[in-house]
Every structure is written in C-alpha cells, then in structure tokens.
C-alpha positions in Angstrom: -15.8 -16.5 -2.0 -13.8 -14.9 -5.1 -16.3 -12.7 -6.8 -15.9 -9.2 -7.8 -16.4 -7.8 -4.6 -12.9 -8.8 -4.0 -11.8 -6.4 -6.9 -13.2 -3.2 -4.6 -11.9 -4.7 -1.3 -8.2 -4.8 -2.7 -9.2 -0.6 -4.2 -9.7 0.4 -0.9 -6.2 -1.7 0.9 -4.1 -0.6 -1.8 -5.6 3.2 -1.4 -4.8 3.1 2.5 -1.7 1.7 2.1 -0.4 3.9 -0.2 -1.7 7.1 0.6 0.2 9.8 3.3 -1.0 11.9 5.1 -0.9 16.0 4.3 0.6 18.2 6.5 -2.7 20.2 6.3 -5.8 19.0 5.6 -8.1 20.9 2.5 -10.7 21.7 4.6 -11.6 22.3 7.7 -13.1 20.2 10.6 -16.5 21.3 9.8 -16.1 21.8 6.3 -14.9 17.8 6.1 -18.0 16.9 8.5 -20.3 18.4 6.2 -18.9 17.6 2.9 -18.4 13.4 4.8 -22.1 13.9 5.2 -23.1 15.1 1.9 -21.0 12.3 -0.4 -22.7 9.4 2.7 -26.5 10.9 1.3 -25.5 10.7 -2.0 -24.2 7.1 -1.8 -27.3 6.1 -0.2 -29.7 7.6 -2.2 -27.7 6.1 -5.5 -28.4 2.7 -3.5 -31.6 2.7 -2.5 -32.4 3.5 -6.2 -30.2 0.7 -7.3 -31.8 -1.6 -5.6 -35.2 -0.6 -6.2 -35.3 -1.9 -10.1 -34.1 -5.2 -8.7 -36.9 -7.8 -9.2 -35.3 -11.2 -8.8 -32.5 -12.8 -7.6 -29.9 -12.7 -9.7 -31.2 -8.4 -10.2 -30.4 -8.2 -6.4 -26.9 -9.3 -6.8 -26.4 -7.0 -9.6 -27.5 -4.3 -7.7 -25.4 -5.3 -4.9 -22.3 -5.0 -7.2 -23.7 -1.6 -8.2 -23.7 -0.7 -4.2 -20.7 -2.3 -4.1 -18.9 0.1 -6.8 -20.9 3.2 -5.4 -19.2 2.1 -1.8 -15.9 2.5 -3.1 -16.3 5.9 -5.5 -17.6 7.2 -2.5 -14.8 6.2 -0.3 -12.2 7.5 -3.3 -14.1 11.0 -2.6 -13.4 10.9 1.1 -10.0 9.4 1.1 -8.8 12.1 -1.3 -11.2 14.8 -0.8 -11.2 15.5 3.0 -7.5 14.3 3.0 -8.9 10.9 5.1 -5.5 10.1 6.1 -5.0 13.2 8.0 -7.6 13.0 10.4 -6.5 9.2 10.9 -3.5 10.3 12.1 -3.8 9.8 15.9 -4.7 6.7 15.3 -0.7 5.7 14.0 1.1 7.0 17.5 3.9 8.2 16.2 3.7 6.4 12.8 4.2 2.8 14.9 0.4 1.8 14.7 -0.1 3.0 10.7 -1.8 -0.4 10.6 -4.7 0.9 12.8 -5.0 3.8 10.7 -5.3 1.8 7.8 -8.3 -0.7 9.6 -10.2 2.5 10.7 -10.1 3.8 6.8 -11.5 -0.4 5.7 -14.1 0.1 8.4 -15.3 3.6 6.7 -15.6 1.4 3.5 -17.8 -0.8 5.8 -19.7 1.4 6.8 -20.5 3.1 3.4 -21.7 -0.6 2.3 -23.9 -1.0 5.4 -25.9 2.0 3.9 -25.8 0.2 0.5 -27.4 -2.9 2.5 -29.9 -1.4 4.5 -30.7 0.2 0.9 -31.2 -3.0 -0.3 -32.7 -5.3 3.2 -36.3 -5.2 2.0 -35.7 -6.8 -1.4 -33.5 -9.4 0.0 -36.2 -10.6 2.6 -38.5 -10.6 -0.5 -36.1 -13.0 -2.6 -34.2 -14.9 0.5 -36.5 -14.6 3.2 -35.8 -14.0 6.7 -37.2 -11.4 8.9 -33.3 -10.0 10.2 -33.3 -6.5 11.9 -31.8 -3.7 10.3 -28.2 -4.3 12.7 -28.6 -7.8 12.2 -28.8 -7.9 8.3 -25.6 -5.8 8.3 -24.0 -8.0 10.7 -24.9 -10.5 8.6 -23.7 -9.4 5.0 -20.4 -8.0 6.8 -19.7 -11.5 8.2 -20.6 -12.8 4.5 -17.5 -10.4 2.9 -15.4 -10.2 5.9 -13.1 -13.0 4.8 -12.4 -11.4 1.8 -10.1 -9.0 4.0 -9.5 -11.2 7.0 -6.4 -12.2 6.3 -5.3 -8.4 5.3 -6.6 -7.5 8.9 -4.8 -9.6 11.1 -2.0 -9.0 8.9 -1.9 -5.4 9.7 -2.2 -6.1 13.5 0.8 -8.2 13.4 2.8 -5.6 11.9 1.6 -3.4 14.4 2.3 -5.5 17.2 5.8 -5.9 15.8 6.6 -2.6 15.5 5.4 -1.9 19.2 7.0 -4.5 21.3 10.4 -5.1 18.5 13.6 -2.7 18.9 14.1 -0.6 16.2 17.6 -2.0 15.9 15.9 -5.7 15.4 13.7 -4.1 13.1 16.4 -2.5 10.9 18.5 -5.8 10.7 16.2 -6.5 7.4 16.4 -3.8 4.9 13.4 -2.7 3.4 11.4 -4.2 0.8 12.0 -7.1 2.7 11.3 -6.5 6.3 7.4 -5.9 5.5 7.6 -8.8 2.9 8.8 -11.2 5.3 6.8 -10.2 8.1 3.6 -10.6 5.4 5.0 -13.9 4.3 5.8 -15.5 7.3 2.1 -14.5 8.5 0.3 -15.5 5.6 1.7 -18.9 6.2 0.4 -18.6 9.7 -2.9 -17.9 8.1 -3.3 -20.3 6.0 -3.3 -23.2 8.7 -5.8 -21.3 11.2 -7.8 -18.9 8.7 -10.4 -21.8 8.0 -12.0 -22.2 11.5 -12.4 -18.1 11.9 -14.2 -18.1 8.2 -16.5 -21.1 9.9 -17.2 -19.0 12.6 -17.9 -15.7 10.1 -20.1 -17.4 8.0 -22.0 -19.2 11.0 -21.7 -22.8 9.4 -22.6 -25.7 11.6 -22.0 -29.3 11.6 -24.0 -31.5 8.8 -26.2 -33.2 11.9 -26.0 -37.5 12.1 -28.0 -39.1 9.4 -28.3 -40.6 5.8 -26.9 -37.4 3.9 -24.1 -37.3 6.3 -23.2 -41.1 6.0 -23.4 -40.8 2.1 -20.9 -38.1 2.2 -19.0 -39.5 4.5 -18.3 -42.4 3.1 -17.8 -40.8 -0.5 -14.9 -39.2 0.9 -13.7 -42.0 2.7 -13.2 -44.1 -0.7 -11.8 -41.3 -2.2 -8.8 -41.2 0.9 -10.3 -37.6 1.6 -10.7 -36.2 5.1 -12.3 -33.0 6.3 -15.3 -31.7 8.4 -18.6 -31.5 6.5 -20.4 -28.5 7.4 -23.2 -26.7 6.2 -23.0 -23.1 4.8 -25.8 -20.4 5.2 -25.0 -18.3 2.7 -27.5 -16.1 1.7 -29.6 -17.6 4.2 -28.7 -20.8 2.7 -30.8 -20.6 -0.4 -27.5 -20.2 -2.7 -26.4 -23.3 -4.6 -22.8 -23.8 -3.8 -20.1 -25.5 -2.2 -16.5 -25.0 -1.1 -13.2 -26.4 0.5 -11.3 -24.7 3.4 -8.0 -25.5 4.6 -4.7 -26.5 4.7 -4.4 -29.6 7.0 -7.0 -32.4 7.1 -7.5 -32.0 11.0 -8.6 -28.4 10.1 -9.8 -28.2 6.0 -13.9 -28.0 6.1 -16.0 -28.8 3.5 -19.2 -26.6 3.2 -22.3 -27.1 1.1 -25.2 -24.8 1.3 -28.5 -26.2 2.3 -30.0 -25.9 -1.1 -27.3 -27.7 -2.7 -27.7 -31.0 -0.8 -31.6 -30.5 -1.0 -31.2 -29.7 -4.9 -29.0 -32.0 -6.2 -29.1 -36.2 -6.3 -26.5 -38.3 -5.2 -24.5 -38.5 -7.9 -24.5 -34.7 -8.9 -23.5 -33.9 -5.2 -20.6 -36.7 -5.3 -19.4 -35.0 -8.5 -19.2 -31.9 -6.7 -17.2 -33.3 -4.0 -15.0 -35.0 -6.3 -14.8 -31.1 -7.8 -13.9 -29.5 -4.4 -11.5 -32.5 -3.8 -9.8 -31.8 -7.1 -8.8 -28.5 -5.7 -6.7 -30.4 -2.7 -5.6 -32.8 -4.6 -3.4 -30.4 -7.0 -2.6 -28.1 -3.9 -4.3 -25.4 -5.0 -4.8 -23.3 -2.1 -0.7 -23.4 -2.3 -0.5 -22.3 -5.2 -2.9 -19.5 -4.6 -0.4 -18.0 -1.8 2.6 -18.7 -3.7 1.2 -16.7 -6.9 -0.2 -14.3 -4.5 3.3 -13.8 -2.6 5.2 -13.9 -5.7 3.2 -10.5 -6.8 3.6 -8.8 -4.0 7.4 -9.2 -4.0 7.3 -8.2 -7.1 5.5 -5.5 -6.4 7.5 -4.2 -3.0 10.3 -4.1 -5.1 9.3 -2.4 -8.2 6.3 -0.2 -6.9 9.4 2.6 -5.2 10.5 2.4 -8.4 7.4 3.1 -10.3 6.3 6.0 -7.6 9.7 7.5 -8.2 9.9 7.3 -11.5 6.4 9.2 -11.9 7.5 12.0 -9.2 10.5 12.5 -11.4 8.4 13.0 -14.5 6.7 16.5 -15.7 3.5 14.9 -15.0 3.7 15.7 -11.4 4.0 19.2 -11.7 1.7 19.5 -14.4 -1.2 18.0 -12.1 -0.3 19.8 -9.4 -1.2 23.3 -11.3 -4.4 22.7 -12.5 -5.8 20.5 -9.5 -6.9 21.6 -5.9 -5.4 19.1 -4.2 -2.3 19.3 -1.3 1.1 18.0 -2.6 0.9 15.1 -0.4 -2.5 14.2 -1.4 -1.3 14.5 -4.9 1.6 12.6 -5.0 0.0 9.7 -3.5 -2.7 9.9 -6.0 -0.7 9.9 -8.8 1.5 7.1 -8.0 -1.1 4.9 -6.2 -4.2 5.0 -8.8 -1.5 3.7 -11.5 -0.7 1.1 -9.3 -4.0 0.4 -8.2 -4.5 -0.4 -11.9 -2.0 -2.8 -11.9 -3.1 -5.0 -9.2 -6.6 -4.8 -10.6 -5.6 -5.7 -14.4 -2.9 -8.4 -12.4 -6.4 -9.8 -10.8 -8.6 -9.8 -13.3 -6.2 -11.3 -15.9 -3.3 -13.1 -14.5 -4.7 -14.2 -11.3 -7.9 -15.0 -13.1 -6.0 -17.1 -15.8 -4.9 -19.3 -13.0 -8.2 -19.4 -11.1 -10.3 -19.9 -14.0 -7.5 -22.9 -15.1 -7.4 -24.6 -11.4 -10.9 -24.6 -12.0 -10.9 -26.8 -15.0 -8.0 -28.6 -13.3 -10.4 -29.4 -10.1 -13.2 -30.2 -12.8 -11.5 -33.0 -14.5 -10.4 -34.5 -10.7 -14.4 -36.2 -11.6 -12.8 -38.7 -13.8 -10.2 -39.6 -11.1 -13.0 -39.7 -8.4 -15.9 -41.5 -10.8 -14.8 -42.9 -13.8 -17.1 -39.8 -15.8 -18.3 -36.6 -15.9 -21.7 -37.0 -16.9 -22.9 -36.6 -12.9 -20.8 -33.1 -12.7 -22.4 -32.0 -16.1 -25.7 -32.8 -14.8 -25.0 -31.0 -11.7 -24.1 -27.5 -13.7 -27.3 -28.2 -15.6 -30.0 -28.5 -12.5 -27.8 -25.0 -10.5 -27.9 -23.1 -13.5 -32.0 -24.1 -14.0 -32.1 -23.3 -10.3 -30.5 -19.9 -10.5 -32.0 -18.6 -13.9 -28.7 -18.0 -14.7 -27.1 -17.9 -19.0 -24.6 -20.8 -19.3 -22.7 -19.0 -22.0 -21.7 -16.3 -19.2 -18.3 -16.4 -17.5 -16.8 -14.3 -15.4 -12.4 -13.4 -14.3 -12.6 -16.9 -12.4 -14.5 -19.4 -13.9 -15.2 -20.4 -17.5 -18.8 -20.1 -18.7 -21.1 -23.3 -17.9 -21.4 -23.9 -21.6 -17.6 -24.1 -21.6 -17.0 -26.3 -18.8 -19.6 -28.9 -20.4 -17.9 -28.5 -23.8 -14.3 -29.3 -22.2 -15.4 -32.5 -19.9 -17.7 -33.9 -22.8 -14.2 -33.7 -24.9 -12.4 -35.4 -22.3 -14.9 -38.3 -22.6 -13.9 -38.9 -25.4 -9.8 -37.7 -25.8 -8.8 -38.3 -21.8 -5.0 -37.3 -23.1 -6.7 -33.7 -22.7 -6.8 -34.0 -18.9 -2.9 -34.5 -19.4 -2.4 -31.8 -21.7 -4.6 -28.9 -18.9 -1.6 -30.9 -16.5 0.7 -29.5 -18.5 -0.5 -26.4 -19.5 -0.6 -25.6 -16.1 2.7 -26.9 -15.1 4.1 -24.6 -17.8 2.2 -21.4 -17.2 3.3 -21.5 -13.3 6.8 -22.3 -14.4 6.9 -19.5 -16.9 4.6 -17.1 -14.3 7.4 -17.5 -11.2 10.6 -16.9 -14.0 9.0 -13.4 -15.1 8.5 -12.2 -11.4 12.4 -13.1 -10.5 13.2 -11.2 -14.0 11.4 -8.3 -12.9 12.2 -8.6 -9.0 16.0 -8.8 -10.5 15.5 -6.0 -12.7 14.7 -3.9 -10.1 17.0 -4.6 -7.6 19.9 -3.8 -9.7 18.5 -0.4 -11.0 19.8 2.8 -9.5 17.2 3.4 -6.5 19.0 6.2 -5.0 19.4 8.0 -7.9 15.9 8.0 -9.3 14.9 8.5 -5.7 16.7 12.2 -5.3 15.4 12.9 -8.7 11.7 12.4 -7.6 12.5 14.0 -4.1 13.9 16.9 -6.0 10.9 17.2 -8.6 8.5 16.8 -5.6 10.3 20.1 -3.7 10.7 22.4 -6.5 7.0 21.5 -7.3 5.9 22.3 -3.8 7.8 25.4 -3.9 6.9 26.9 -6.9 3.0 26.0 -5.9 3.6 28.1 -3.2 5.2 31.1 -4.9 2.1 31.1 -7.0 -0.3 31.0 -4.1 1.3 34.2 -2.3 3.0 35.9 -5.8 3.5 38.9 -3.6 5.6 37.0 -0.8 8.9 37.4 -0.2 9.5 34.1 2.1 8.2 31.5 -1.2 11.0 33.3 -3.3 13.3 32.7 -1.0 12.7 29.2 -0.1 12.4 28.4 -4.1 15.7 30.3 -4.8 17.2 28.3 -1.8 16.5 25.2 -3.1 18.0 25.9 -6.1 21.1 27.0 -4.8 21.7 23.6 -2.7 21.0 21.9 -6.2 23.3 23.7 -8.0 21.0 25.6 -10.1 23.0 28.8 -9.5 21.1 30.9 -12.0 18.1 30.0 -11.3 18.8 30.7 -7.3 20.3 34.4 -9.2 17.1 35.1 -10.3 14.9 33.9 -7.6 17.4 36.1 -4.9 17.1 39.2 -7.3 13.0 39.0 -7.6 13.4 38.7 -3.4 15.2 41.6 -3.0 12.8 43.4 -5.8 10.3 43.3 -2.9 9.3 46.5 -0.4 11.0 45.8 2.9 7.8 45.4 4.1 6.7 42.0 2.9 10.1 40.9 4.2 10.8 40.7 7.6 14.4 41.5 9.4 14.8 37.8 9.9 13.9 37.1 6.3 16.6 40.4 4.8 19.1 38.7 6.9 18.8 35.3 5.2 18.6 37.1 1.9 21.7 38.7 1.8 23.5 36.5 3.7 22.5 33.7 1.5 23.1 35.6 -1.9 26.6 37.2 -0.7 27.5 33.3 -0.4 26.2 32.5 -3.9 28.3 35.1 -5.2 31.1 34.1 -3.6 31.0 30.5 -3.9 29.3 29.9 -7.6 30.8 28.0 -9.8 29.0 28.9 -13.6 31.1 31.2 -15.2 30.3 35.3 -14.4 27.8 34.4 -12.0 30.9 35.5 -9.2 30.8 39.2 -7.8 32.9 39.7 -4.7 32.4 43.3 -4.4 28.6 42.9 -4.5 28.5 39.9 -2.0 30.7 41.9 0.4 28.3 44.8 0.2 24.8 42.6 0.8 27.3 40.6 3.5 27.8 43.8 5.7 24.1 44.6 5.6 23.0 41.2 7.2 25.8 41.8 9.3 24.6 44.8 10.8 21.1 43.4 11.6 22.1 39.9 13.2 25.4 38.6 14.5 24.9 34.9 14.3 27.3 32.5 13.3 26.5 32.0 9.7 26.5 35.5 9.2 29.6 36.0 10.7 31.1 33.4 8.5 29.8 34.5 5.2 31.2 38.0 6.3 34.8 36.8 6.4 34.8 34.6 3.6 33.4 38.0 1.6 36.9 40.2 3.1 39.0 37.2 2.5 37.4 37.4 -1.1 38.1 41.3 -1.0 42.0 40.8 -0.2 41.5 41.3 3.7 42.4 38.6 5.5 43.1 40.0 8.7 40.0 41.4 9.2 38.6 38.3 7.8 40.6 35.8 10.6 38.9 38.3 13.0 35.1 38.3 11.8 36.0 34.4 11.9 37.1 34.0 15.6 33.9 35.8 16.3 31.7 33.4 14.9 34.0 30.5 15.8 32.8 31.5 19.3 29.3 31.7 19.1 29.5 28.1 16.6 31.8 26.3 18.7 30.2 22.8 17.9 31.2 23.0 14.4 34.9 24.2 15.2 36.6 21.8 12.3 34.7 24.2 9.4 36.2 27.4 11.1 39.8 25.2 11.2 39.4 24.6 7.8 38.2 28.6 7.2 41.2 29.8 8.9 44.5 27.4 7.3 42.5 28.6 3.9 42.4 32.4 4.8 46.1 32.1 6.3 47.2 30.4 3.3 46.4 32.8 0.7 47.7 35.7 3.1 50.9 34.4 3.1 51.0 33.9 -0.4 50.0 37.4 -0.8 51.2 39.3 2.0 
C-alpha cells in the first residue's frame, strides 16, 4: 500500500491545506474555464503517450508513476494558476467547512488521474486482463489508491463536523496548535481500530472460501498464537504477488494475500510470508507508524507558523512578488507552503523510510521466531521476483533491495545475535527520533511567535502596498495607503515622503474624500512625529484647515484642534474639540483626555 504514489497524495493535502484563498482571483471565470481545460488536454495527451511505450508489466506501472507525477504538476498549475482556492470558496460557509473545500480540491486530483487511467485502460487489460468499462476501470484504480487518503478524508469531515455543531467558546478552550492536533490525534486513534474493514471494502477483498488452503493457513496461524481474518485481495485484478496485514485488534486485523500469491508460492514459502506479515504485529508496528506519524505532525503544527513567518519576514517575499504574476495571497502561500512541502517529502522519503525500510527487516527476521529458518522466506523472494521480472538489487524509500534482504537473513543463519542487534538498533533510533521532535517542538514553543508574527504581517502589507503603487504609478489612493502604513509603523519619514508625492498629484486623480484624508492625516504627522525636525506646526495647521473646510467629521475636527492647541490657541482649540466631541460621542474618554491636556497647557500659559 506505501509506494510512491503516496509521495503525490501527501503534495496535493499539504498544497490544500496550506494555500488561502485571494481576495481576487487572476483570471476571470472564463478565462480559468478555458485555461482548466487547456492544462486537463495537456495532461492527457502527456498520458496517453506515457502509456503507449509501456510493453510489459512492470513498463505499465512505470508509466503509471509517470501519470501519477503528470496528475500532480497539473494540479500545481490549477491550484496556483487559476487561484483554485478561490473558486472553492462557497464550499467553506463562512470558513467553518474549509475541510470540504479542501476534499473538492483532492477530488480535482482524482479526476486529473482518471484521465491518466483511461490513458492507460487498454494496456492494462492487455497485461492484467479483464474486460472493465471505462467508469468501472476508474472505479476500480480509485478504490485501489483511495486508502492512501482515507484516513485524511474522514479526518477532515470530523473537523468539519466539529466546527459546525461545537460553540466557538468550546472550541477556543484549546489554544491553537493544539486544538487541530488534538482533534487529528484523537481521530486518528479512532481510525486505526475501524480503518481496516472500510479498506476491505475498497479493495473488494472476500473471504478465503472453506477448503485445504484455508485449513493450512489457518492452522499456521493458530500454532503461531495469531488471529485474524484471511481474505483474499484483488489487486490488480489479483494477478499481483503480495500480501499484507490490517488492523489493530484481532477481532478486526485481516490478513490479505492476492490470488497469485497462494497459487504461486508452496507451503512453506507462503508460511514464511505469514510469519513476515505476523512479524509486523508482533513488534507493534502499525503503532509505531501512528506514533512517528503524530510525532511529525506536532512537530510540524508547531514549527511550520514559525517557518511561514519567518520567510514572510524575509526580503525574499517581496523580491518574488515583483518579478511574478501572481496575487499576494497566492504568493505567500506559495512561498511558504512549497518549502514545506519539501520537508514532509524529504521527512518521507528519508526518515519515515528509514523506519519502514528497518520494520521491514524487523518483520523479516520474525521467520526465525515463526520456523526455526529463513531459507522458505528467501525462497519465497526468489520465485516473486522470477514471477515479476523484477532486478533484486533494486530498492526503493521502504524496503531494502531483494539482494539485500537475502544477504541480511543468510547472515542471521549463521550470527542469530544480529536479530538482537536490528532490536536494538531500532529501539535506539525511535528513542533518539521522539527526543529530537520534543527538542524541536520545545524550541519552538519558547521562541517569540508574536514578534516574528507582526514582522511577517508587516513585510506582507508594505509588500502588498508598494505592488500596488507600482500597478497604478499615477494613483493618488496607493500613495496614500503606503504612506499610511508607514505612519502607524513609525516610519515617519518614509510616511513624509509618501504624503508629499500624494499631494504632488493634480486634484484630479484625488478625490474630495481622498484630499480630506491627506491633509488631515499629514497635519497629524506633523504634529505628532517624534524624529527629530520632521515637526511643523504651522504647516500642519494650514493642511488641517483645508480638510476642515471640505468635511466636518470627527477626526477632522480633532486634528484641527490639536493643530490650534499646537499654534498657542487653546480656546479656539477647546471649541473645535466640543464640536467633534459631539459628533464622536462613543469615544468621549480621548476628547476627556484632549481637553485636561489643552487646559493644562493654557493655564500654564495663559
């Protein structure tokens, strides 16, 4: 079941998951139709012609890991290039279902790799038989990788089910990253116990029927104190050679064995393999599998804020942002997520792998526990490999090669301490895996979140803003925003110069409303800055009665009187201020606190 399609399934959840939507899409409804239709005949041209040059098996599976990465470049194209997420949005209601939003993007993905199939149905029937329709053939592939995301789907429905029938105040008693983590946690759990009968289900396996190979098997795993359901497993329309172990609980773990297997192997070989699939129950393996799995994506809730802030905070944001046509939104979550995305996929392929490829051995050398040798197991790897045409010095992220598997149980033969020693080495590699994820988990809870956090937030507006400015050069409301921005950060000469190039602009670019802002907001800079010569109070007074005379709002009013208080008239300053008091009365402390400050410095100079 873990092959490298997993790799492309764990692209695309880690994409949807951490991509926003944009305010505004890049293109338009028709536009995005049309270009949605374009990259869908590309990908299924690049498939059909994939799969034409396979002409054998193992070719078709290769080219089915071709269609597989095609899928997911494609989907890349229309996640970020018709801004995906935006036209998902209904789907979230008011950002409570985002789960849903996220299952319609996976089913896009699906729906990309039914194209790849159909591309590829004809040479399948030719290798594997069958005479499937086209609907049915995808039906059956989907049901084939389905599990690989199973657990991710009903993880995300949960969540969303949560967050519909919970109170907000419930959901708030757990501070994030934990309340997702927990909720994930707690499910996955929940999973693992009743996953194994859906999978049977999905992959259409049915009861080994009463009889001799039944009996054999049953009784194998009788002696060995080992109880499950023995089913047999279709795959590939049951012409693959392999087995596997579902499940938690004896009352629901399943063993499956394709029908080639049990036809293709002798007794012995198929007990070995048994005793191999046992081996995996017996050191708890699918435990360990969640635990690792959970571990990581603690880890990751709690440093991958961190990582996204850190990057917005960087030049490298704005630095993207001028040279590629892509909305801020879409941007940022590009940025943040494809480094990220990395991550998980190097985390996969190399640390997950180490373990998976090591559990493997582990299960492996269970064959001496179960029959006293390993020649049976070796013989076994011998007659699949002969069967499948495939090169036993090949490996792959989760198994060791054939010819390295044989090397290591012919050396336990003869030095049975080394079964100890992989014990160990296990043992130690866990211990030492689980102590570097509470380093980093620890590391990042005690860094300063907030601080980065208004860094990035800041880097990711002034960005925004000065994209803007450069898209309309000859606007007068950019300038404005920009130079505001930098005012409320306490950038005061940069808001200076931002305000002058405003006002450099013909009244006609700026509105009444806009001229009003203008001056009122630069009167207050220069009455309130605090670098050194940056303060004019005769200048601010002057730009303070001109928005003044065109609106007689509150704010206006206020920045008025500060500017005559500034100017050594307080009375007329109490006065501007009772006016705007007034018309502001729900913020009557500030104009408290305006008035014992004009009064103040009256008295003291009468």
């Amino acid at each position: 079941m873990l092959s490298v399609q997993l790799f492309f399934f764990l692209g695309v959840i880690f994409l949807l998951a951490g991509t926003s939507a944009p305010e505004t899409p890049g293109l338009s409804a028709s536009s995005s139709l049309a270009f949605g239709a374009l990259i869908c005949l590309v990908h299924l041209l690049a498939s059909r012609r994939a799969f034409a040059s396979a002409h054998s098996p193992g070719a078709w599976f290769r080219a089915e890991r071709q269609a597989f990465a095609l899928a997911f470049a494609s989907f890349v194209a229309l996640l970020y290039g018709l801004d995906l997420k935006y036209w998902l949005q209904p789907l979230t209601f008011f950002d409570k279902t985002e789960g849903l939003a996220d299952l319609a993007g996976l089913a896009l993905f699906f729906a990309l790799l039914s194209l790849s199939w159909l591309a590829g149905r004809s040479r399948f029937q030719v290798f594997f038989g069958g005479a499937l329709s086209p609907p049915a053939f995808v039906w059956q592939q989907t049901r084939q990788n389905l599990p690989l995301v199973l657990p991710w789907i009903l993880i995300a429905v949960a969540v969303d089910v949560l967050r519909l029938l919970l109170p907000e105040a419930l959901l708030s008693l757990v501070p994030a990253p934990w309340d997702e983590f927990l909720v994930f946690a707690l499910f996955l759990a929940f999973l693992l116990i009743l996953l194994p009968p859906l999978i049977l289900r999905l992959w259409a396996c049915r009861p080994i029927p009463e009889g001799p190979f039944r009996m054999r098997i049953a009784a194998f795993c009788a002696a060995q104190n080992f109880r499950a359901g023995l089913y047999f497993w279709p795959l590939m329309g049951g012409q693959a050679l392999t087995a596997a172990i579902l499940g938690l609980l004896p009352r629901l773990r399943y063993l499956l064995f394709t029908p080639a297997l049990a036809e293709t192997l002798g007794e012995a070989e198929l007990q070995s393999v048994i005793a191999h699939e046992i081996g995996h129950v017996y050191h708890h393996h699918l435990l360990w599998y969640a635990a690792i799995f959970c571990g990581f994506s603690l880890t990751l809730a709690v440093l991958a804020p961190l990582a996204q802030s850190w990057i917005m905070a960087s030049t490298l944001f704005p630095l993207m942002m001028r040279y590629l046509p892509l909305s801020p939104e879409t941007l940022a979550d590009a940025i943040t997520a494809v480094p990220l995305l990395a991550l998980v996929l190097l985390y996969f392929r190399f640390v997950f792998g180490f373990f998976l490829r090591n559990f493997e051995r582990q299960a492996d050398s269970h064959v001496f526990r179960a029959l006293g040798t390993a020649g049976p197991l070796v013989s076994a790897f011998f007659v699949i490999a002969r069967a499948c045409g495939g090169r036993r010095e090949r490996h792959n992220w989760h198994h060791f090669s054939l010819d390295e598997r044989v090397a290591w149980l012919n050396r336990c033969e003869s030095e049975p301490a080394l079964v100890g020693a992989q014990h160990r080495r296990i043992r130690r590699a866990l211990a030492l895996y689980f102590l570097i994820l509470a380093c980093l988990c620890g590391l990042g809870l005690l860094a300063d979140r907030e601080s980065l956090a208004a860094r990035a937030e800041n880097q990711y507006t002034e960005t925004v803003l000065q994209a803007a400015v450069q898209r309309s050069p000859e606007g007068c409301e950019p300038l404005l925003d920009l130079a505001d921005f930098y005012a409320e950060t306490g950038r005061e000469s940069a808001a200076l110069s931002g305000y002058e190039a405003a006002l450099s602009r013909p009244e006609g670019q700026c509105g009444k409303a806009l001229r009003v802002r203008l001056w009122n907001n630069l009167a207050w800079l220069l009455l309130s800055a605090e670098t050194p010569g940056l303060r004019n109070r005769e200048r601010a007074l002057s730009l303070a009665d001109r928005a003044a005379a065109l609106a007689q709002n509150a704010p206006v009013l206020d920045t008025l009187a500060t500017a005559l208080w500034a100017n050594e008239r307080p009375d007329l300053a109490l006065h501007i201020l009772d006016r705007a008091a007034r018309l502001d009365p729900q913020h009557v402390q500030h104009y408290d606190a305006q008035r014992k400050r004009f009064r103040g410095r009256w008295l003291a100079n009468p």
